[in-house]
C-alpha positions in Angstrom: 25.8 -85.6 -155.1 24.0 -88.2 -157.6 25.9 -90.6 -156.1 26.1 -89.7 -153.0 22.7 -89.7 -152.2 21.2 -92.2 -154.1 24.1 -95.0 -151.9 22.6 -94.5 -148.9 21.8 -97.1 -146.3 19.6 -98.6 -148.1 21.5 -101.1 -150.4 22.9 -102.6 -146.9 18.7 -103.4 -145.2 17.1 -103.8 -148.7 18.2 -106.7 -150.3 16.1 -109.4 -147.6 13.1 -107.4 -148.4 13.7 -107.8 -152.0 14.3 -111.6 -152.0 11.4 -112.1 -150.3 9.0 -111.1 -152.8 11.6 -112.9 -155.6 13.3 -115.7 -154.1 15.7 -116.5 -156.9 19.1 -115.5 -158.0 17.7 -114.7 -161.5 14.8 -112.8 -160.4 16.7 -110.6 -157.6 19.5 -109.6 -160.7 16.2 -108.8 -162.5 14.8 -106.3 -159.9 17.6 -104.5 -159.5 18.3 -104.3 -163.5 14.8 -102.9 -163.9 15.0 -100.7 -160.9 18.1 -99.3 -162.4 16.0 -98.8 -165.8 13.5 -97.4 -164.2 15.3 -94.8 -162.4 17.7 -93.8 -165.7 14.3 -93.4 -167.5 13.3 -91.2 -164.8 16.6 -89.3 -164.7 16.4 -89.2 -168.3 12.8 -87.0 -168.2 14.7 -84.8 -165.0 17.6 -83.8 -167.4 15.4 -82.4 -169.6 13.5 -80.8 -167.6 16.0 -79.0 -165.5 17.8 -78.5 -169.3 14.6 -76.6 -169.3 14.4 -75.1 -166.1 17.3 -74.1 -165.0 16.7 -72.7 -161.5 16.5 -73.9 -157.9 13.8 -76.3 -157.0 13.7 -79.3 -159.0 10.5 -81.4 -159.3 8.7 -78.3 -157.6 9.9 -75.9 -161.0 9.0 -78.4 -163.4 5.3 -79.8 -162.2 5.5 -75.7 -161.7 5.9 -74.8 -165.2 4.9 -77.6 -167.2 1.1 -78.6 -165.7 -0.3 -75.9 -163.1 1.5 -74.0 -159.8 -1.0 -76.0 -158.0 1.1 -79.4 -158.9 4.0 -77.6 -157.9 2.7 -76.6 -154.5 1.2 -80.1 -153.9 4.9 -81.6 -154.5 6.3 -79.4 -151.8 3.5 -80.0 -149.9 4.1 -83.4 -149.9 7.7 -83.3 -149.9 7.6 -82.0 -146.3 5.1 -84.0 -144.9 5.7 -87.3 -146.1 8.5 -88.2 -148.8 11.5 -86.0 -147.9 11.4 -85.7 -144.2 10.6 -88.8 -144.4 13.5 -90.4 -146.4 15.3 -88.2 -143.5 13.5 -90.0 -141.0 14.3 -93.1 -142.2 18.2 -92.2 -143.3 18.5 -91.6 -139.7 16.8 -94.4 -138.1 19.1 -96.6 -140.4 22.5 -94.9 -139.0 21.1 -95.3 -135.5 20.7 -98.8 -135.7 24.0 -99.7 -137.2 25.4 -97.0 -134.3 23.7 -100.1 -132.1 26.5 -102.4 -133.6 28.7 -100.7 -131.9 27.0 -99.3 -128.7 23.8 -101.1 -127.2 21.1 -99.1 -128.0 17.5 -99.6 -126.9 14.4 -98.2 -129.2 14.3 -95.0 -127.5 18.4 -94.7 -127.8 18.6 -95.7 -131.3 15.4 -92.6 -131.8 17.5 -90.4 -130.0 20.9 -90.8 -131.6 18.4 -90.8 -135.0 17.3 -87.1 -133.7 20.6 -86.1 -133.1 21.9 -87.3 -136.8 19.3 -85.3 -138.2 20.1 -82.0 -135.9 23.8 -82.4 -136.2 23.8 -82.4 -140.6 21.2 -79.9 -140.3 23.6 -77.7 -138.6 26.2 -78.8 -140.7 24.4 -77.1 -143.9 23.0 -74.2 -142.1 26.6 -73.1 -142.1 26.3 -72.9 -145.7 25.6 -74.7 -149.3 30.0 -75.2 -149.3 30.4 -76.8 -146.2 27.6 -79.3 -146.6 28.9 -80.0 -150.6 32.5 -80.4 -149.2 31.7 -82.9 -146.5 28.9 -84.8 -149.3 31.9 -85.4 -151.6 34.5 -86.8 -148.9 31.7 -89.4 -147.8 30.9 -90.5 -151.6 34.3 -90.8 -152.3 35.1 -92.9 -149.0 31.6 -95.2 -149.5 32.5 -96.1 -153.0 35.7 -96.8 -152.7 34.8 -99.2 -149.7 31.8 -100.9 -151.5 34.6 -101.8 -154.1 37.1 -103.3 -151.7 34.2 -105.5 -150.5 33.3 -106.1 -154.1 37.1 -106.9 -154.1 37.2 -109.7 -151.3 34.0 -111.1 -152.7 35.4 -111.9 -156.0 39.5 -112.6 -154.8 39.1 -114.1 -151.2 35.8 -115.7 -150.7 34.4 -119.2 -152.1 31.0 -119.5 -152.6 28.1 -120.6 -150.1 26.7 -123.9 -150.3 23.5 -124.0 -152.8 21.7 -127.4 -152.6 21.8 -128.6 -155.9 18.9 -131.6 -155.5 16.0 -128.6 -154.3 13.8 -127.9 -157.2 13.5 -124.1 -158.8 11.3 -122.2 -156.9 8.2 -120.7 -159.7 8.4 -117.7 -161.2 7.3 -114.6 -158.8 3.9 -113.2 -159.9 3.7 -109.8 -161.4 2.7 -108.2 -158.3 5.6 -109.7 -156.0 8.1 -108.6 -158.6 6.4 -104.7 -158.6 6.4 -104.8 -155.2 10.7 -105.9 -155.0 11.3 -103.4 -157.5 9.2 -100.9 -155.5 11.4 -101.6 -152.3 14.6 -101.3 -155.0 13.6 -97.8 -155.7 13.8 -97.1 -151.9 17.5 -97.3 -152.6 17.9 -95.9 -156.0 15.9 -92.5 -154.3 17.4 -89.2 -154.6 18.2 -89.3 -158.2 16.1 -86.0 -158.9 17.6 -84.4 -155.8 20.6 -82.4 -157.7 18.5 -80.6 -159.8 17.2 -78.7 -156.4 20.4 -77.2 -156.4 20.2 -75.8 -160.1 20.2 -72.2 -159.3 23.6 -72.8 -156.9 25.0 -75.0 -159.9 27.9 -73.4 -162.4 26.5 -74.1 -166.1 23.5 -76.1 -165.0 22.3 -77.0 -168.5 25.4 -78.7 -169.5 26.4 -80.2 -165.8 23.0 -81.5 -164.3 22.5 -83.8 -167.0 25.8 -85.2 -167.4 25.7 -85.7 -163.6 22.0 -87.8 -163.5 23.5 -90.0 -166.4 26.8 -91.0 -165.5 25.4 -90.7 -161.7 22.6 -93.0 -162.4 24.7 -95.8 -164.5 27.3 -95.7 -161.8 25.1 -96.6 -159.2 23.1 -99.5 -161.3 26.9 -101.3 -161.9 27.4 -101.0 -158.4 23.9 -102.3 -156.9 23.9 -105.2 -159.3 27.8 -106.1 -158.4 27.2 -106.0 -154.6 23.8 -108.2 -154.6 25.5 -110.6 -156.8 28.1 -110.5 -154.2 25.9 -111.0 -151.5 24.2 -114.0 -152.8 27.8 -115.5 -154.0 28.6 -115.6 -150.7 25.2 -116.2 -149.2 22.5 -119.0 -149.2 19.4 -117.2 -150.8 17.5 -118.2 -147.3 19.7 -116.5 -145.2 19.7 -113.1 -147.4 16.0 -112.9 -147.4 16.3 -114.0 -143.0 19.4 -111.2 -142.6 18.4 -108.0 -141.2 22.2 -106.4 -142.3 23.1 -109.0 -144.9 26.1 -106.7 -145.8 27.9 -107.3 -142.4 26.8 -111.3 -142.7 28.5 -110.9 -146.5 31.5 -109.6 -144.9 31.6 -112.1 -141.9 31.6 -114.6 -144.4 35.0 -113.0 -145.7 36.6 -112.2 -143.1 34.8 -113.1 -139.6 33.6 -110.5 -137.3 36.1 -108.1 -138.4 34.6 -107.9 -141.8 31.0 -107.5 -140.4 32.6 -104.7 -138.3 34.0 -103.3 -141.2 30.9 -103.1 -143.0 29.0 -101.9 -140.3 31.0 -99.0 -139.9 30.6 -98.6 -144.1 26.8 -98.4 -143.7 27.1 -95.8 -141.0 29.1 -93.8 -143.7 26.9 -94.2 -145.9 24.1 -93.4 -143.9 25.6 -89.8 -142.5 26.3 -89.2 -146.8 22.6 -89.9 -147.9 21.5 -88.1 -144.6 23.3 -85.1 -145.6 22.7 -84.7 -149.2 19.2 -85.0 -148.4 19.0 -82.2 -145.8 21.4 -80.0 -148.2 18.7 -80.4 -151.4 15.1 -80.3 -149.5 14.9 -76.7 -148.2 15.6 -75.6 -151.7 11.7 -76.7 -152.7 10.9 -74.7 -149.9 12.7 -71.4 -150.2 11.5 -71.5 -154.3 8.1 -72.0 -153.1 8.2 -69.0 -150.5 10.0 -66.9 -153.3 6.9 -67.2 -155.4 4.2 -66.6 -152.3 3.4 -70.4 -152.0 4.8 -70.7 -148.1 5.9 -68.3 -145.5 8.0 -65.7 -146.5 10.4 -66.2 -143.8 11.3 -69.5 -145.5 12.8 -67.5 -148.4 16.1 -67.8 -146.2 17.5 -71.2 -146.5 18.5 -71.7 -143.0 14.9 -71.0 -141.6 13.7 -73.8 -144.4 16.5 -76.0 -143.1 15.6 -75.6 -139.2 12.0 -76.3 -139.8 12.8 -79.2 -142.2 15.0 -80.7 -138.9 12.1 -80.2 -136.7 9.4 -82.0 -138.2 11.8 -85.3 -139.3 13.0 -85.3 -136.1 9.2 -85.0 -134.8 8.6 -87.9 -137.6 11.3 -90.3 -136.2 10.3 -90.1 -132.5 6.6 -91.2 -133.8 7.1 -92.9 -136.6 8.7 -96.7 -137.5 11.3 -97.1 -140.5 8.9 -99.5 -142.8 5.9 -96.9 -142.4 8.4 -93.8 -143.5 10.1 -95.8 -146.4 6.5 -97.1 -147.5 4.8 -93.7 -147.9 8.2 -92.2 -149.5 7.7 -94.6 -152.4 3.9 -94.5 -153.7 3.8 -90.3 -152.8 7.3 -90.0 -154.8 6.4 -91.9 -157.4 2.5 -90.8 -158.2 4.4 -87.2 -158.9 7.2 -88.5 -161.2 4.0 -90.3 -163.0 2.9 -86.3 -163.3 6.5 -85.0 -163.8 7.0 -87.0 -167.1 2.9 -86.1 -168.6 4.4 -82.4 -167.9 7.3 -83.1 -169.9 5.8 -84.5 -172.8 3.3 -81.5 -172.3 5.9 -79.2 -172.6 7.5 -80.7 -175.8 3.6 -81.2 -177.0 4.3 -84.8 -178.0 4.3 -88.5 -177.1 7.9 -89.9 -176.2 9.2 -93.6 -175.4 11.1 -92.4 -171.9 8.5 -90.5 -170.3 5.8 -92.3 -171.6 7.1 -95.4 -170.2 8.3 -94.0 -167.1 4.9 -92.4 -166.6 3.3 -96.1 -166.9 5.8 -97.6 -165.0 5.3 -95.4 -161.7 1.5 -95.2 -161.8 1.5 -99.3 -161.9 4.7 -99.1 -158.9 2.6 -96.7 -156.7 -0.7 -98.3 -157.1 0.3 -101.5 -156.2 2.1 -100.3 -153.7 -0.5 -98.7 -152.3 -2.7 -102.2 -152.6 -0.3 -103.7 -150.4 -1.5 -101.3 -147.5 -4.3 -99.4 -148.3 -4.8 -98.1 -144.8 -1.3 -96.9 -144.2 -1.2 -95.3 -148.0 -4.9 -93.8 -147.2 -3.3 -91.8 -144.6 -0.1 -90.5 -146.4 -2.7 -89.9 -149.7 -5.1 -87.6 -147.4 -2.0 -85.7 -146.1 -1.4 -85.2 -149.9 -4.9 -84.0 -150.5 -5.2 -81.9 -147.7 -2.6 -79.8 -150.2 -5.6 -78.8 -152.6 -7.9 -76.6 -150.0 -4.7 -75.0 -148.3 -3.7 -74.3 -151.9 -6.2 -72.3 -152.6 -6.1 -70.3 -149.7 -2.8 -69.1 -150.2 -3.2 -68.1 -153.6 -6.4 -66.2 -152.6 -5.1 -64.3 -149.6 -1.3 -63.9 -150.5 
């Protein structure tokens, strides 16, 4: 499931976004490294935490337990109305535009066949936990094992692109371009904390969620850095950051068309893997949180949770665009990993390197961030905030 989620679609729309805020070789390998850093550090301060708290609902449990039930009910909160319907959202969007390599699709097709992504995985796990897992690990073992033939023909059939040697080195990126690539990294390293939503459903939990956010996490890292080195081995730097699918231009480069076919069809995979995983670990938050009188009781049954959770991302796609969802994931995400690690070391009741770090780290990637577009962010912050006074209600009259 680590890495199953966490290689999603992402690592195939990313990289051009990435290279435009560092427009070197050197630097892109850097963002990447210290994305992968960062998330470790932050599965690191998860492991411990669920080693803590065993029990269904991840980051809900731990803000929960460590700093106040109100932190735990604005993480939820949040969860459904901006960062995990929206990674959802976006998930689909990303299938349904790679479904246009194949079949013509205008905007309103590719938001349809989006909406019908969502509904059809939803279904899928509102059969049950074991025949969403099952069809999760069939599509991680397929993506990886395609990312590393095309890691294959990279390094056995291709020869490189033509770099001009005469053109000076651009300058270094400033510190707020690099924060901003490594925030648009961590769109495609999300998910990591998702497994530990699943806690309650998971045989020896204390030994096995930990293991799996470690060797999950390092797996992944290899695998990014391979493939963007790969990418810009076979690609001029300009025509990564230019490429809207620079994985199917990577393979054209291999093997013509039928390479970029062949790629394109890999992101669609991977897309319906990340897709999945994400609608099998969200309506855990929710059923934890109805359990303890925080939502609706009738969300206490997983399949009500996972039919609401359908309705609103599908209600996000047909409104929304993909850069507004995968925006508002990142600074909301990240403001409550800040909180999750300052409950951690609250818990422990002292100062560590990982969480104290990590905590640093995520405050300085959401707020700039949140610089970048401080109308947009405004908005997804309010929705956040409009947490507290509902909050309180329910705790007073439940």
């Amino acid at each position: 499931m680590v890495v199953g989620i966490i290689i999603g679609a992402a690592i195939f729309v990313q990289p051009s976004e990435i290279n435009r805020h560092v427009p070197t070789v050197p630097g892109v390998l850097s963002v990447w490294i210290a994305a992968g850093i960062l998330t470790l550090c932050g599965a690191l301060v998860c492991a411990q935490l669920s080693a803590a708290f065993p029990r269904t609902g991840g980051v809900y449990v731990f803000l929960k337990e460590t700093l106040s039930p109100a932190f735990g009910f604005l993480w939820g909160w949040a969860m459904f109305w901006s960062a995990h319907s929206g990674i959802i959202a976006a998930s689909s969007v990303i299938l349904a535009r790679y479904v246009a390599w194949f079949i013509p699709l205008d905007d309103t097709g590719i938001r349809a066949v989006a909406i019908a992504g969502i509904v059809t995985f939803s279904f899928v796990n509102y059969l049950g936990v074991r025949q969403g897992s099952m069809l999760q690990t069939v599509v991680t073992i397929s993506k990886v094992v395609a990312i590393l033939i095309l890691l294959g023909m990279a390094a056995f059939l291709a020869t490189p692109a033509p770099h001009s040697p005469t053109a000076p080195p651009p300058p270094p990126a400033p510190f707020r371009e690099f924060v901003l690539a490594v925030s648009a990294a961590l769109f495609a390293f999300g998910g990591w904390h998702m497994v530990t939503y699943t806690a309650g459903e998971t045989r020896d939990p204390v030994r096995t969620i930990p293991r799996a956010l470690l060797i999950g996490t390092l797996t992944v890292t290899a695998l990014y850095v391979l493939l963007n080195a790969a990418y810009l081995y076979l690609l001029p730097i300009s025509r990564v950051i230019a490429s809207p699918r620079v994985a199917a231009d990577a393979a054209q480069a291999v093997a013509g068309p039928r390479g970029a076919s062949l790629i394109s069809a890999l992101v669609i995979l991977s897309a319906t893997g990340v897709l999945n995983g994400v609608i099998l670990a969200g309506p855990r938050t929710y059923y934890a949180m109805a359990r303890e009188g925080l939502a609706f009781r009738w969300l206490a049954s997983l399949r009500h949770a996972i039919v609401l959770q359908a309705l609103w991302s599908c209600i996000l796609v047909a409104t929304g665009t993909y850069r507004a969802l995968f925006t508002r994931v990142i600074y909301t995400e990240w403001l409550f990993f800040a909180l999750m690690a300052i409950g951690l070391m609250r818990l422990r009741g002292r100062l560590a390197f990982v969480p104290v770090t990590f905590a640093i780290a995520a405050v300085i990637v959401a707020a700039i961030q949140i610089a970048a577009d401080p109308m947009q962010a405004a908005t997804g912050l309010l929705i956040v905030v409009l947490g507290l006074p509902v909050y309180r209600y329910w705790h007073a009259h439940h």
